[in-house]
N, C-alpha and C positions, 0 to 999 in steps of 0.2 A: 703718913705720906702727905708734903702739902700739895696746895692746890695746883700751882705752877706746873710738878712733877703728874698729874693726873692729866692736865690739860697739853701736855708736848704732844701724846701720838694723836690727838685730834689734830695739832697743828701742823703736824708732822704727813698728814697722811693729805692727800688730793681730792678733793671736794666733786665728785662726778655730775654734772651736768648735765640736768635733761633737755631733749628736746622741747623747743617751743611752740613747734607747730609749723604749719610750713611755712618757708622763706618768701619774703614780699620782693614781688617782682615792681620793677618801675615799670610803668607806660608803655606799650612797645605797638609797630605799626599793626599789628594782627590780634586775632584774638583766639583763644583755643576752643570757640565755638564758632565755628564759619555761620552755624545760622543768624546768631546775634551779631554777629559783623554786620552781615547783608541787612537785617530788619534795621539797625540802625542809620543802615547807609541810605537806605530805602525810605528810612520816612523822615532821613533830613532832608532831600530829597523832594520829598512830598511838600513837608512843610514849606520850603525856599519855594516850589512852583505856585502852591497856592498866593504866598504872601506875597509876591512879587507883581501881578496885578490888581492885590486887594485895593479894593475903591476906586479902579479907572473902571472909567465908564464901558469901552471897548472890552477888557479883560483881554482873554486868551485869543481876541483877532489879531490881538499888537504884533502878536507871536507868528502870525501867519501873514501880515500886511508888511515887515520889514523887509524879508530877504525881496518878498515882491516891488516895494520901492527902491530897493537896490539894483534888480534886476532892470528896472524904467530907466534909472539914471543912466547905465554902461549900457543899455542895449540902443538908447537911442544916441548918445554921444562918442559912445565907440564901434557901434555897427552904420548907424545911419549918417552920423556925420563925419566920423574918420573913417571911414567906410573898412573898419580892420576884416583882415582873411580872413570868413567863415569856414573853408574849408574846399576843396577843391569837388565840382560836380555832386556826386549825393552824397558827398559828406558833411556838403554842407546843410541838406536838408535838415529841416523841425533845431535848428540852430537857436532858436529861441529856449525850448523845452533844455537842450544841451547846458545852455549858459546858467537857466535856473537850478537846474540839477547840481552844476559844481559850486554856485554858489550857495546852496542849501547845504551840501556837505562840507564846505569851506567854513560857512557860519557855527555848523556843529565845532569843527574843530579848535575854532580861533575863539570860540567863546565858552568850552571847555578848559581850555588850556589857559585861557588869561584870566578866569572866572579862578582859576584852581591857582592863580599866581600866589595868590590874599590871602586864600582862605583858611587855611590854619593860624593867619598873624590875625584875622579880621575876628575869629573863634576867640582869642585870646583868655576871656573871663573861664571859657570852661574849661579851655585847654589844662588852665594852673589850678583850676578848683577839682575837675571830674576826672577820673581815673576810668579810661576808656580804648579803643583800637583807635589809634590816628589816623589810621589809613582811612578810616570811614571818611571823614572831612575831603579831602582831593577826591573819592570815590563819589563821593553822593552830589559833588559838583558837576561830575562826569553823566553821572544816571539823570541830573536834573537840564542836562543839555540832552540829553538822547530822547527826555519827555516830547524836548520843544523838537527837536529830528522826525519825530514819527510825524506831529500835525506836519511840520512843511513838506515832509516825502508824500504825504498824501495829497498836498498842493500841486505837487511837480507833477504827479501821476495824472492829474486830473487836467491840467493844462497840457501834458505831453499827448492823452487821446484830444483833447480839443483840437490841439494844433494836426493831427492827424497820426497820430503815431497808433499802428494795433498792437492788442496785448501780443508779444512772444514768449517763448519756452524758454528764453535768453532770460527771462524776468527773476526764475528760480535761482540767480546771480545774487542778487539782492543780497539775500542775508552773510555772502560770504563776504562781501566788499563794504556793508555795513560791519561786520568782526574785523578785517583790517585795521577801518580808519578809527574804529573803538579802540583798538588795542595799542595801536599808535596815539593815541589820543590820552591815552591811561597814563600809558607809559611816560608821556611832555607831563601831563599833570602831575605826577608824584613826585618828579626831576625837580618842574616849578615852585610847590608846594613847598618842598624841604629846602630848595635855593636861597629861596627870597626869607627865611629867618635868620639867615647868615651874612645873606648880602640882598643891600634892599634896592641895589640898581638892578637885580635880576626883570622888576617889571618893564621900566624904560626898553631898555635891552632887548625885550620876546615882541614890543609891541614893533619897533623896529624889525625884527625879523620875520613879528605876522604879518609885515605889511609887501616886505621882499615875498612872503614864501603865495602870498595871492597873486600877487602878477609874474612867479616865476612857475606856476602852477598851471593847467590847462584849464583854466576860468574863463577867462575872458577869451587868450588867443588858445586856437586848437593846439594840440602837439605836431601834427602832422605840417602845421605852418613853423611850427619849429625847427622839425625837423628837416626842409625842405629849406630852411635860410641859416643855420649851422652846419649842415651837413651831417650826417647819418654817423661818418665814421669819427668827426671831431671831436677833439677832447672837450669842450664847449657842450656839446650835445648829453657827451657821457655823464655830464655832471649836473646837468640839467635833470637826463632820467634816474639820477641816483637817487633822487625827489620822491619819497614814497608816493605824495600823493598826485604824483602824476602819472603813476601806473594805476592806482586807485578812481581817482577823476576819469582816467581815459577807458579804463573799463566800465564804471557808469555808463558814459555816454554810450558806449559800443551795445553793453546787454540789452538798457534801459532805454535806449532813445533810439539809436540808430543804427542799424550790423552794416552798412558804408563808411560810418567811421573805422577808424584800425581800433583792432583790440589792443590790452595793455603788452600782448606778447609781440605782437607786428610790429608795435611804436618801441619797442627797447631793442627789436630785431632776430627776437627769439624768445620763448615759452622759460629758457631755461639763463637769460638775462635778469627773467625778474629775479634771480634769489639773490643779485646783490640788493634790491632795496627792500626787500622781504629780511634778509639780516641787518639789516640797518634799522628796520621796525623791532624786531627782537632785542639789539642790542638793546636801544631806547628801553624798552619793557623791564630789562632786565636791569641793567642802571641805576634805573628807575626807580625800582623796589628796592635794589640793595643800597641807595643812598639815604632813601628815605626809612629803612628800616634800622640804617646806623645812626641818622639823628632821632628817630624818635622816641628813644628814651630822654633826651638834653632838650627836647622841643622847649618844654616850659619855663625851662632855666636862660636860654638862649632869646626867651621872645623879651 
């Protein structure tokens, strides 16, 4: 028999193929150990708070003297000199302590959100080298704005009893309205993060729109002077409080500063108004993740 004739039912027959072990996943926003997600997110996080005033002299006062020189500029050129509505009778009381407070959580949000604009384009070297959860990068921008949150809320608190404010029961508010503007805040960041590798006017763009969403916001003018020179029922009004954080701001000032101010339920005109910008925070959230979770496998190809 030759060799030709020996060697057909080898060639003849199908070669079975083993497994090679498991299949290699690309990059993806999450990771299948939540606690290694969050330790990573946690000590980028760290890392960025510490580096960030290595070698100024001040250090971590910087972090607490800014919102307060911002607070000096509007409060004497828009209360003292343009004499803007505080608020009608005692709502307008401790109107100082009010203005800082929105401004301290205004600063969380607009320097979470445009901190998280960059930050996977600015990661870049590790992005294409490290094989890790992307999400950590917009998340740990978020956690490193909530370090600098807590010193300033402790700012506020401390100027709101000077100015005269007693602690209330209203105060156990706190943590719920602090989980809003977080989750609202998450939510812009993951949107921004994954935007701006595809399109790089997305910064231009947000800063423009943090600049509208501060003065259309209860910062500086109360809602209730809003509310009182639109009118309650106009379509002007309604789209003004479709404004997450103007139910968010106005509930601060209400638990935290003042129960003469309206709560975020009086100032939309019912308890059961908020849930249109309560779904307007969710959608964001959810958006959010699912935009950023379908580019992050292409992050590093795309940057």
């Amino acid at each position: 028999m030759s060799t030709s004739t020996l060697s057909d039912p080898l060639s003849s027959q199908a070669v079975p193929h083993e497994p090679l072990g498991q299949p290699i996943h690309g990059p993806r926003a999450l990771d299948d150990s939540w606690s290694r997600f969050w330790h990573l997110a946690y000590n980028i996080a760290r890392s960025e708070f510490k580096l960030k005033f290595f070698g100024s002299a001040l250090g971590y006062l910087w972090q607490v003297v800014r919102p307060l020189l911002l607070f000096g500029v509007l409060y004497v050129f828009f209360v003292l000199i343009f004499k803007v509505d505080k608020g009608k009778g005692a709502a307008g009381h401790y109107y100082g302590a009010q203005l800082l407070g929105s401004i301290v959580l205004f600063t969380f949000f607009s320097e979470a959100a445009l901190g998280a604009v960059r930050s996977v384009v600015d990661r870049e070297n590790i992005v294409r080298k490290i094989q890790f959860p992307r999400l950590a990068i917009p998340i740990s921008v978020v956690l490193l704005a909530m370090f600098n949150l807590g010193l300033n809320l402790i700012v506020v608190m401390i100027f709101a009893v000077i100015s005269g404010v007693r602690p209330m029961l209203s105060w156990v508010e706190l943590p719920l309205i602090i989980l809003m503007v977080t989750v609202l805040t998450t939510g812009m960041a993951m949107l921004l993060s994954a935007l701006f590798v595809r399109f790089r006017d997305i910064q231009p763009i947000w800063e423009v729109l943090s600049q509208i969403l501060f003065y259309s916001s209860p910062v500086i003018i109360p809602a209730e002077t809003v509310r009182e020179k639109l009118g309650a029922g106009s379509l002007l009004y309604h789209i003004y409080t479709l404004n997450p954080l103007v139910a968010i701001f106005q509930q601060f000032r209400h638990a935290m500063i003042n129960h003469a101010t309206l709560s975020a339920g009086q100032i939309m005109g019912s308890w059961a108004a908020l849930l249109e910008p309560m779904a307007l925070v969710a959608a964001i959230i959810v958006i959010g993740f699912w935009y950023f979770n379908r580019e992050a496998p292409h992050i590093a190809e795309d940057l």
